[in-house]
C-alpha positions as a Markdown table, in Angstrom:
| # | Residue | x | y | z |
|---|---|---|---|---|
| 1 | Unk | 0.0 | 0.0 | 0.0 |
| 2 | Unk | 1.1 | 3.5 | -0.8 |
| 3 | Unk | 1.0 | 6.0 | 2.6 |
| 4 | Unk | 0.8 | 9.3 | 0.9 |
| 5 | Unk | 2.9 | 12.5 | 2.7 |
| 6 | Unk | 1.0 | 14.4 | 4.9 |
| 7 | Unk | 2.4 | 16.9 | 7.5 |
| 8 | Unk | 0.8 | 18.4 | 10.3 |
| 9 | Unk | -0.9 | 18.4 | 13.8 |
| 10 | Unk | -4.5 | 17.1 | 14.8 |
| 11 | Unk | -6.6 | 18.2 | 17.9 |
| 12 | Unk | -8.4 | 14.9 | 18.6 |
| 13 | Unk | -10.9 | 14.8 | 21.3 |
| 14 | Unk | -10.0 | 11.8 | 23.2 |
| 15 | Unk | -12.9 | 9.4 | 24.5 |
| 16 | Unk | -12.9 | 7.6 | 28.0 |
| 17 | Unk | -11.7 | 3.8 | 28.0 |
| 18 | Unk | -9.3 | 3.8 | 25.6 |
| 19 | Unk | -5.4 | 4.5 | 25.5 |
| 20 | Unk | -3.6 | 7.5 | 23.5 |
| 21 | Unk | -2.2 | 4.1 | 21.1 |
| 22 | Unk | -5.6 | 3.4 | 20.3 |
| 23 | Unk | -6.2 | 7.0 | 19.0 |
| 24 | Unk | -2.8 | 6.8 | 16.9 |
| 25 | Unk | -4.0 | 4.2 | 15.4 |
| 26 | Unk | -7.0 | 5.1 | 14.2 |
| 27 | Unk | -5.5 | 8.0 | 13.2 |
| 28 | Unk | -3.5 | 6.4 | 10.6 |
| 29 | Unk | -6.1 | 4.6 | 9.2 |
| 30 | Unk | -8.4 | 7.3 | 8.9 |
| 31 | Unk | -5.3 | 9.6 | 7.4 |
| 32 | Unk | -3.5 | 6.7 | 5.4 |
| 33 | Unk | -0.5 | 7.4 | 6.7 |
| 34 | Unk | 2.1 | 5.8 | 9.2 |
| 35 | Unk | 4.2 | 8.2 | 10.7 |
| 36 | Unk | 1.9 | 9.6 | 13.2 |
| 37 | Unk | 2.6 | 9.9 | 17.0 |
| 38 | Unk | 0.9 | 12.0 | 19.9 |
| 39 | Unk | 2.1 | 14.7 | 22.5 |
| 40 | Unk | 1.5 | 13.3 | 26.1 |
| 41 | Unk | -0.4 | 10.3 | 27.1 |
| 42 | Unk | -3.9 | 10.6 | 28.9 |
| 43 | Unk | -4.8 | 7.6 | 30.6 |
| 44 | Unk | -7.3 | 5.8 | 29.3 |
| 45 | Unk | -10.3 | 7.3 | 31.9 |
| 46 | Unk | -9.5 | 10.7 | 30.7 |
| 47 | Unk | -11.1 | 12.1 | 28.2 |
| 48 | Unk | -9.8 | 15.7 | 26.0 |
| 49 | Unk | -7.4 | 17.1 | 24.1 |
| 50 | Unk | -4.4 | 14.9 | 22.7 |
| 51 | Unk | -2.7 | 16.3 | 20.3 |
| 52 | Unk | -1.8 | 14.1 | 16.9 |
| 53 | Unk | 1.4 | 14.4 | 15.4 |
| 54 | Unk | 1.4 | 13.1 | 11.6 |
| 55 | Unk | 4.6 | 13.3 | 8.7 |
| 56 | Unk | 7.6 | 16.3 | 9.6 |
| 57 | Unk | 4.8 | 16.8 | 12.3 |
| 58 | Unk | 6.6 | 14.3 | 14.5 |
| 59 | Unk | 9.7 | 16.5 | 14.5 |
| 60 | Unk | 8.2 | 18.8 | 16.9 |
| 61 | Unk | 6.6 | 15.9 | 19.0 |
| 62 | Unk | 9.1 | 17.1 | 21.7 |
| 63 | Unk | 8.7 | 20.6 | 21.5 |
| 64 | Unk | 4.6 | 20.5 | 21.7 |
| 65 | Unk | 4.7 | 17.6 | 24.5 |
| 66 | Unk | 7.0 | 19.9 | 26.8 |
| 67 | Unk | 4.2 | 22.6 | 27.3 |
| 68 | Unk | 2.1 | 23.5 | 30.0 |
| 69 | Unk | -1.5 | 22.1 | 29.8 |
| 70 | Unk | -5.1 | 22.3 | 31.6 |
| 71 | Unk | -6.5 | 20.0 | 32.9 |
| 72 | Unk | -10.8 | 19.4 | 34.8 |
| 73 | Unk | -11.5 | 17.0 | 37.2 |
| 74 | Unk | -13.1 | 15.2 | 40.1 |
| 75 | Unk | -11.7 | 13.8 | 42.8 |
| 76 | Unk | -13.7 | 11.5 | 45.4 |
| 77 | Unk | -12.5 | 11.9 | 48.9 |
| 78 | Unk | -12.7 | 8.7 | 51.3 |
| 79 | Unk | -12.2 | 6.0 | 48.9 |
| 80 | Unk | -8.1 | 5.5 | 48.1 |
| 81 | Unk | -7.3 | 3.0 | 45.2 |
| 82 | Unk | -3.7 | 1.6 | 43.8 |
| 83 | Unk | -4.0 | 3.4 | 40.8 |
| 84 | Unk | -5.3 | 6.8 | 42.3 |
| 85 | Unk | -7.7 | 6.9 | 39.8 |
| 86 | Unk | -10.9 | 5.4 | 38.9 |
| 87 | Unk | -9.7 | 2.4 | 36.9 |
| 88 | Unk | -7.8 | 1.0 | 39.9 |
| 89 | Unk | -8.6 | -1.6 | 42.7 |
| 90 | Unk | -10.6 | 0.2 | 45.8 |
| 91 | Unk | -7.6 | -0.1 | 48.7 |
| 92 | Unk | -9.0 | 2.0 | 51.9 |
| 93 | Unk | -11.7 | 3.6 | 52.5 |
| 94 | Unk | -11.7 | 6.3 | 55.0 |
| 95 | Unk | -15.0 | 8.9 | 56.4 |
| 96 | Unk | -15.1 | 11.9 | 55.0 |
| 97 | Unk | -14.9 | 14.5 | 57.6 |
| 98 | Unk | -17.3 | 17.7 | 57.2 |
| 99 | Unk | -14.7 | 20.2 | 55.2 |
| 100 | Unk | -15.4 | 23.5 | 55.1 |
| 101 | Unk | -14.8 | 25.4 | 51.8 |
| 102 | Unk | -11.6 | 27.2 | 53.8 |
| 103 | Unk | -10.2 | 23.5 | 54.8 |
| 104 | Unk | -10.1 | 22.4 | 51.0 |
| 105 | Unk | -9.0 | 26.0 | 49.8 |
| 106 | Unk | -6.1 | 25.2 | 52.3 |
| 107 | Unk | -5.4 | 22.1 | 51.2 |
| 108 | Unk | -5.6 | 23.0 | 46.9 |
| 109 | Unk | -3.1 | 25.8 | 48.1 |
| 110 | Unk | -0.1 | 23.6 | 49.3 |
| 111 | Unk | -0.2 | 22.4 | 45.9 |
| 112 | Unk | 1.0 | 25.5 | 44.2 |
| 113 | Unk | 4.2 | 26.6 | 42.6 |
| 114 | Unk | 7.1 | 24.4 | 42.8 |
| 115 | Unk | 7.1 | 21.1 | 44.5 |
| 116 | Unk | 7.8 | 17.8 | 44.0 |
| 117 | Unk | 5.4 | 14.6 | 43.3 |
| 118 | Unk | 6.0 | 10.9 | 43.5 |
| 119 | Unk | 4.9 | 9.3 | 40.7 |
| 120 | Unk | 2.3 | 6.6 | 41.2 |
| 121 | Unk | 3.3 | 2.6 | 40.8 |
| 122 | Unk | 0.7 | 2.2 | 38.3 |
| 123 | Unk | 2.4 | 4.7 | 35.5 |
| 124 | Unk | 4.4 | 3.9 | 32.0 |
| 125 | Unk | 7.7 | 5.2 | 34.4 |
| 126 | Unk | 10.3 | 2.9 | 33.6 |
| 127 | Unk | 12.6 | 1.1 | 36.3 |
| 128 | Unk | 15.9 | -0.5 | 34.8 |
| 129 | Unk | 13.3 | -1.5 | 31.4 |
| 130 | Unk | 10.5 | -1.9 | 33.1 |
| 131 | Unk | 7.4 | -0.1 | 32.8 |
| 132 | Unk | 6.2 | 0.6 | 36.7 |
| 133 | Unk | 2.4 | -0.4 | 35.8 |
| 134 | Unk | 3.9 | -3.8 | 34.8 |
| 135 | Unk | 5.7 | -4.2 | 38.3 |
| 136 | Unk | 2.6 | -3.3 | 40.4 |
| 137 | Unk | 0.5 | -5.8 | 38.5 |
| 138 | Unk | 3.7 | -8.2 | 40.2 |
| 139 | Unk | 2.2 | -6.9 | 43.3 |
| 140 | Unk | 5.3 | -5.0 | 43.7 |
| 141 | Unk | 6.4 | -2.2 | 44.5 |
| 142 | Unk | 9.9 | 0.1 | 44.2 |
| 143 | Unk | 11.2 | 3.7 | 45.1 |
| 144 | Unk | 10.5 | 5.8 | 42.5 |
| 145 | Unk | 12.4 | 9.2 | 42.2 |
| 146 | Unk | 10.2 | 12.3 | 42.8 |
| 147 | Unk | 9.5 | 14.5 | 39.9 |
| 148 | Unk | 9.5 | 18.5 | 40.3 |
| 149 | Unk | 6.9 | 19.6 | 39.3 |
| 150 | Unk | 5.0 | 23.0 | 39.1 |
| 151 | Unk | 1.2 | 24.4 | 39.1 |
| 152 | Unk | 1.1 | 27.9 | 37.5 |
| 153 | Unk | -3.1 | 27.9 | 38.6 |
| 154 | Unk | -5.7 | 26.0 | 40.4 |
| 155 | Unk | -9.5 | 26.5 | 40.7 |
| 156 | Unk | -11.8 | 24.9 | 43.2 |
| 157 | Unk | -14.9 | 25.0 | 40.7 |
| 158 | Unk | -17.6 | 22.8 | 43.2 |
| 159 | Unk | -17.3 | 21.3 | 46.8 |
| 160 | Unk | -20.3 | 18.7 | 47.2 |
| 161 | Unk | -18.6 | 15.9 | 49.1 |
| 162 | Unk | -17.4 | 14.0 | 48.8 |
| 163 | Unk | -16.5 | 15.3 | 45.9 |
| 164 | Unk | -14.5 | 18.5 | 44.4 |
| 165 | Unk | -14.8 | 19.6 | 40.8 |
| 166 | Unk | -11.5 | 21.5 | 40.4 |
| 167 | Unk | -9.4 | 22.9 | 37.1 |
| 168 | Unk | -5.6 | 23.0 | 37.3 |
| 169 | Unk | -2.9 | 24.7 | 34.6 |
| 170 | Unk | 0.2 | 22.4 | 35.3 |
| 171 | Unk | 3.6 | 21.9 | 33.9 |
| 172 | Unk | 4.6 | 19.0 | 31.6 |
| 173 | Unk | 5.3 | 15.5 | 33.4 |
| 174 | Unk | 2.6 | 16.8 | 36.2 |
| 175 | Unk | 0.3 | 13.8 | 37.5 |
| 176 | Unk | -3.0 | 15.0 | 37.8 |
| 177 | Unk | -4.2 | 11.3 | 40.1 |
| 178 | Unk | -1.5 | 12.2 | 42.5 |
| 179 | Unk | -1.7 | 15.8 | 42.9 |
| 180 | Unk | -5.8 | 14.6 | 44.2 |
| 181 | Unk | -4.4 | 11.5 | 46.4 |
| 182 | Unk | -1.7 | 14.3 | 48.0 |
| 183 | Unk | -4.8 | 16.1 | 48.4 |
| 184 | Unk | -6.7 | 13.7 | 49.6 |
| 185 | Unk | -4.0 | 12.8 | 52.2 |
| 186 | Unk | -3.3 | 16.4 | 53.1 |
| 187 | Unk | -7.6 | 16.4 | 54.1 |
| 188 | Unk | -7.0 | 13.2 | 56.0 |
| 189 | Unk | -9.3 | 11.4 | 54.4 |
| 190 | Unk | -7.7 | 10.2 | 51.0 |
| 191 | Unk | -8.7 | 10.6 | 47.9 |
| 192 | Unk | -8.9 | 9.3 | 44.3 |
| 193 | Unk | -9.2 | 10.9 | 40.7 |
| 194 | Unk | -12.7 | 10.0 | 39.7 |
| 195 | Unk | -12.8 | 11.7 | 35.7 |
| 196 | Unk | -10.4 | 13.8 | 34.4 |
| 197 | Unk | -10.6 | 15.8 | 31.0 |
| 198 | Unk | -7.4 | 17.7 | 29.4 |
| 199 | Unk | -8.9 | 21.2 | 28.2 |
| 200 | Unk | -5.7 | 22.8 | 26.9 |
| 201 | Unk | -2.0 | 22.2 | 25.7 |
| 202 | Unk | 0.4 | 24.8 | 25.3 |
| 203 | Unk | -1.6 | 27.2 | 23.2 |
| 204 | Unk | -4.2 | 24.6 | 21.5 |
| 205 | Unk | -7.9 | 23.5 | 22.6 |
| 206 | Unk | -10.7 | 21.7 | 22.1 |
| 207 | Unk | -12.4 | 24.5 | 20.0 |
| 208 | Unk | -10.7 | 22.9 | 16.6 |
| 209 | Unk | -10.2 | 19.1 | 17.9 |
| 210 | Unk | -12.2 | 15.9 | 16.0 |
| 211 | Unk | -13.7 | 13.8 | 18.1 |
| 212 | Unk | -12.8 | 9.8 | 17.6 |
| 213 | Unk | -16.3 | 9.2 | 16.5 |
| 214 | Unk | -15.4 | 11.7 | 13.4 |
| 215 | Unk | -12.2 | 9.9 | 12.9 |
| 216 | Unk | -14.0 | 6.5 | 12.2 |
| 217 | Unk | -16.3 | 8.3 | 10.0 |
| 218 | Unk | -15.6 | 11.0 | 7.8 |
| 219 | Unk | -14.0 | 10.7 | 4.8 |
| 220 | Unk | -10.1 | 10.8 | 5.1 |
| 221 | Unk | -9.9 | 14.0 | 2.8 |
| 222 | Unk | -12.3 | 15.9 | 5.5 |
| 223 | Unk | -10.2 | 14.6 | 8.3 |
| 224 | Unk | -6.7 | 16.0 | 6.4 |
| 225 | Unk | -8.9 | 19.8 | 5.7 |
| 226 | Unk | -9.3 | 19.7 | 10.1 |
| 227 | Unk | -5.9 | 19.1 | 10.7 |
| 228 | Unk | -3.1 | 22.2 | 11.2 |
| 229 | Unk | -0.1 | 23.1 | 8.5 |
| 230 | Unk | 3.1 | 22.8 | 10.4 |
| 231 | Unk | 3.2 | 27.0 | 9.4 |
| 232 | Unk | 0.0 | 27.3 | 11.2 |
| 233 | Unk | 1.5 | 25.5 | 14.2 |
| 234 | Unk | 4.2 | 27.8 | 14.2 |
| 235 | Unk | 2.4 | 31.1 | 14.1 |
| 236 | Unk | 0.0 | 29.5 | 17.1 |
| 237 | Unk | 2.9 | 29.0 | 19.2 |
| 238 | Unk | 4.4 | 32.2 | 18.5 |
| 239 | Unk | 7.6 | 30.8 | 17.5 |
């Protein structure tokens, strides 16, 4: 089969319960092409923007992956799982102490600026070859090297516990399920990351992103007319 050459950068909107993979490869099929890569993983509850690299596109994988991003979620206090998010095995559960709004205001603000975050065992983090997520299925567990991290914003959008809506605006490498189980911890009651849904990356959105469902259906030469020119990338960046 002849791939033809296509170069340039998709907004996909990613759907819940499948991984960043999957989306690459439908990609390809629904472009016709092979080279095409993506710019941070979501994990496979989260739902958003993922950003598809395709052609001389990959070339600047790098570049787009290092940028700050936003993130929505929910986290649900009490119940702690191995994964810190929904998709893991329920570990502790803990009661959920009546916060006040100042209590979890408190808490969000510790997590601000500069700090550092242990990464969770269930993560693509490799240790000597190994991907950590296959070591924890093992049952096992190893140090992991904390990661600095830094939040540039944070936004406590609902309390209704047990539950917080929140938004955050995060640097590059930044765990969103830990940054809620620190939370969590720092409330005393635990916590997990119950939905999650990436809103921004560096200076894209979803305002111009496919959705998957539009992937596996439209045509492939409506699909190329949504995706960016590499020139258009650049002058979006500002570079």
């Amino acid at each position: 089969m002849n791939f033809p050459t296509i170069d340039g950068v998709l907004l996909v909107d990613k759907a819940s319960g499948m991984t960043s993979h999957d989306v690459v490869a439908i990609a390809r099929r629904a472009l016709g092409t092979k080279k095409v890569g993506h710019c941070g993983t979501l994990d496979p509850l989260a739902t958003g923007l993922l950003i598809v690299v395709v052609g001389r596109g990959t070339k600047i994988q790098d570049l787009l992956m290092s940028e700050d991003k936003e993130y929505v979620g929910t986290m649900q206090l009490g119940v702690l799982t191995d994964s810190q998010d929904a998709d893991g095995q329920i570990v502790e559960t803990r009661q959920v102490p009546p916060l006040s709004q100042e209590q979890v205001e408190a808490s969000f603000e510790k997590f601000r600026g500069d700090f550092y975050q242990t990464p969770p065992m269930v993560s693509a983090i490799k240790k000597e070859g190994v991907p950590l997520y296959k070591l924890a299925r093992q049952g096992k567990t190893v140090e992991r090297e904390p990661r600095f991290v830094h939040v540039y914003a944070h936004e406590i959008q609902q309390v209704r516990l047990p539950e917080i809506d929140f938004r955050v605006v995060c640097s590059k490498g930044f765990y969103v399920r830990t940054y809620a189980f620190d939370i969590g911890n720092d409330l005393g009651c635990g916590a997990h990351l119950k939905s999650l849904r990436r809103t921004k990356s560096g200076k894209f959105d979803l305002e111009h992103s496919i959705t998957v469902a539009e992937l596996k259906t439209l045509p492939a030469e409506e699909v190329r007319a949504r995706m960016l020119s590499l020139p258009t990338v650049s002058r979006m960046r500002g570079a």
